[in-house]
C-alpha positions in Angstrom: -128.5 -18.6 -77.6 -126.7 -21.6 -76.5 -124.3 -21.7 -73.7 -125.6 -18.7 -71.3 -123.1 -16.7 -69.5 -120.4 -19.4 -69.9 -119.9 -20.1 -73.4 -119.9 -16.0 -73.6 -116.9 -15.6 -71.1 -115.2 -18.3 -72.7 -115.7 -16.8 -76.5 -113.2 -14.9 -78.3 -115.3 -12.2 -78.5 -113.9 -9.2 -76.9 -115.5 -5.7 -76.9 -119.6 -5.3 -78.0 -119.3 -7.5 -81.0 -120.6 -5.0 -83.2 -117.3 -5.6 -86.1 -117.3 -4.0 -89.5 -115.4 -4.6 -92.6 -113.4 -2.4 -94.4 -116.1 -1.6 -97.2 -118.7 -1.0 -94.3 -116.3 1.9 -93.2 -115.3 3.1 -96.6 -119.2 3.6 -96.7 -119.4 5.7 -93.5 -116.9 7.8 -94.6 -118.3 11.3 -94.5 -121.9 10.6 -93.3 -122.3 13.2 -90.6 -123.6 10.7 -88.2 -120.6 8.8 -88.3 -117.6 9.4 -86.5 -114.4 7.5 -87.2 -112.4 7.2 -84.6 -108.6 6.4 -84.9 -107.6 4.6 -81.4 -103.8 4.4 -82.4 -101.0 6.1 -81.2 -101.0 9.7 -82.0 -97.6 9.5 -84.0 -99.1 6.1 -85.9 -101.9 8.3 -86.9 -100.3 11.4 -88.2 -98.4 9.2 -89.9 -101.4 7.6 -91.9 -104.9 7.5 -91.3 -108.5 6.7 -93.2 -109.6 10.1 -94.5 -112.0 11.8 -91.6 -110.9 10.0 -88.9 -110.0 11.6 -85.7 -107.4 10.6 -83.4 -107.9 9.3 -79.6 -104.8 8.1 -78.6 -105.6 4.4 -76.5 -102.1 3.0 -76.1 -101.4 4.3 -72.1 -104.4 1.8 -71.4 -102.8 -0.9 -73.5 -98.9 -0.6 -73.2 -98.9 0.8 -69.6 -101.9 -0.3 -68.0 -102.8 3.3 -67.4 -106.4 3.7 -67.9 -106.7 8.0 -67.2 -105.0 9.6 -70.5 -106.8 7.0 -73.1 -110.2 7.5 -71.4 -109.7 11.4 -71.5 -108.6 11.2 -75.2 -112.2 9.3 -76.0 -114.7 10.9 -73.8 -112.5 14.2 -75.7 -113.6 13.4 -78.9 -117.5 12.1 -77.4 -117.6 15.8 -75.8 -116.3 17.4 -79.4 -119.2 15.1 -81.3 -121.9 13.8 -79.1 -123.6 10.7 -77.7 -125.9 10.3 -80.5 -123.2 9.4 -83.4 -122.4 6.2 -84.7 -118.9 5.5 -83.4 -116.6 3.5 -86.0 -113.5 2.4 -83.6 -110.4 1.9 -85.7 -106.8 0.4 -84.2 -104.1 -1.5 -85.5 -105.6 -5.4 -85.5 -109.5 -4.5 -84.2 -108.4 -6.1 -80.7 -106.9 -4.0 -77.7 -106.8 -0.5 -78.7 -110.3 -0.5 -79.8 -111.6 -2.9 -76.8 -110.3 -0.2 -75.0 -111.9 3.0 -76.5 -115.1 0.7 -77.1 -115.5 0.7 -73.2 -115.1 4.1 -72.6 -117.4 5.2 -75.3 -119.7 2.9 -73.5 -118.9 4.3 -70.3 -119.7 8.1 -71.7 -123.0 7.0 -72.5 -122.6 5.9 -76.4 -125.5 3.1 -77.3 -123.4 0.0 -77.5 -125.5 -0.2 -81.1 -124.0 2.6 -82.3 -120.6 1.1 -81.9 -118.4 -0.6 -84.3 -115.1 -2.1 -84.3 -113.4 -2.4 -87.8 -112.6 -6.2 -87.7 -112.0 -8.4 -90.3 -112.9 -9.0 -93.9 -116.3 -11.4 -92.4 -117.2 -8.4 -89.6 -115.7 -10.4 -87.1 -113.0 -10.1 -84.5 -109.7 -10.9 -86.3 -105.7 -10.6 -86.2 -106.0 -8.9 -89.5 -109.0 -6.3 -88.7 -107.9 -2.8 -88.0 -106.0 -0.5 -90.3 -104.3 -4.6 -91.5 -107.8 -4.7 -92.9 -108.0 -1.0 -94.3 -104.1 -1.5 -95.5 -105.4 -4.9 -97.4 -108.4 -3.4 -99.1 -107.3 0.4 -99.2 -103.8 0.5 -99.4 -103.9 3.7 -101.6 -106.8 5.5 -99.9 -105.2 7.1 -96.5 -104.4 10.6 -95.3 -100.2 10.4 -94.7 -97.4 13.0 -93.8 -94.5 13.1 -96.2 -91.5 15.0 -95.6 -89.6 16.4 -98.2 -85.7 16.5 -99.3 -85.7 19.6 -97.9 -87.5 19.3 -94.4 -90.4 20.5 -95.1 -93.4 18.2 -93.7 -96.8 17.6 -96.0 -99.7 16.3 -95.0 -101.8 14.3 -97.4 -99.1 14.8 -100.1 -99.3 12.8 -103.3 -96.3 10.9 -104.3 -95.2 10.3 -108.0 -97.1 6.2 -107.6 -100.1 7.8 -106.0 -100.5 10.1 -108.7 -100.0 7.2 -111.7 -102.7 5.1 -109.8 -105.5 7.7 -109.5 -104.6 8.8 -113.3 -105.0 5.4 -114.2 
């Protein structure tokens, strides 16, 4: 409550300021008012991802400044789900990617309550938020492709470690 307007623009905080942990999202997985969405690059995602989470590619907006292709991949996924859901906004660090998508679910009418950016391990903006923070806490629970010897491409395969761990 201190500061006004000019200790806001000159915070760190970028986006809503809603932020998550990784356990917060790990407890949304599944709920059917909860949609995770994956704001990485398409070939990022399909190479791992958190279980349920769906993909809206944001990097045109970051790497190219191109603002068309990443909105039309969020409002895609808003159009597929709805307004009323509770939007969990995944990326690589909890910074660009999902400032990005955060504004344009925002934009598509999304309650800025019902948005949350996976930050870090304190629910707060943070280098090591995103899938860092997932990957840290997680490193075992993820959706991947594998392909084999022989070509032959899996998704969500099991390798001989993951199996040991989940016997275990």
């Amino acid at each position: 409550l201190e500061g006004g307007q000019s200790a806001w623009t000159g915070s760190t905080e970028k986006g809503n300021g809603n932020y998550v942990n990784a356990d917060d999202v790990f407890g949304a997985i599944n709920k059917q008012d909860v949609v995770l969405l994956d704001t990485r690059k398409a070939a990022d995602y399909k190479t791992a991802h958190i279980p349920g989470a769906v993909n809206a590619d944001c990097d045109s907006v970051v790497s190219n400044n191109e603002e068309e292709p990443a909105k039309a991949n969020v409002n895609a996924v808003v159009d597929k789900y709805g307004v009323d859901k509770k939007y969990y906004v995944i990326c690589y660090s909890g910074n660009r990617y999902a400032q990005a998508a955060t504004e344009f679910l925002i934009a598509k009418g999304v309650n800025t309550n019902n948005v949350y950016t996976l930050g870090g391990d304190d629910r707060k903006i943070s280098s090591s938020g995103g899938m860092k923070a997932w990957n840290a806490k997680y490193p075992n629970y993820v959706v991947k492709t594998y392909t084999s010897t022989g070509g032959f491409n899996f998704m969500n395969g099991i390798t001989a470690a993951n199996l040991k761990v989940d016997v275990e």
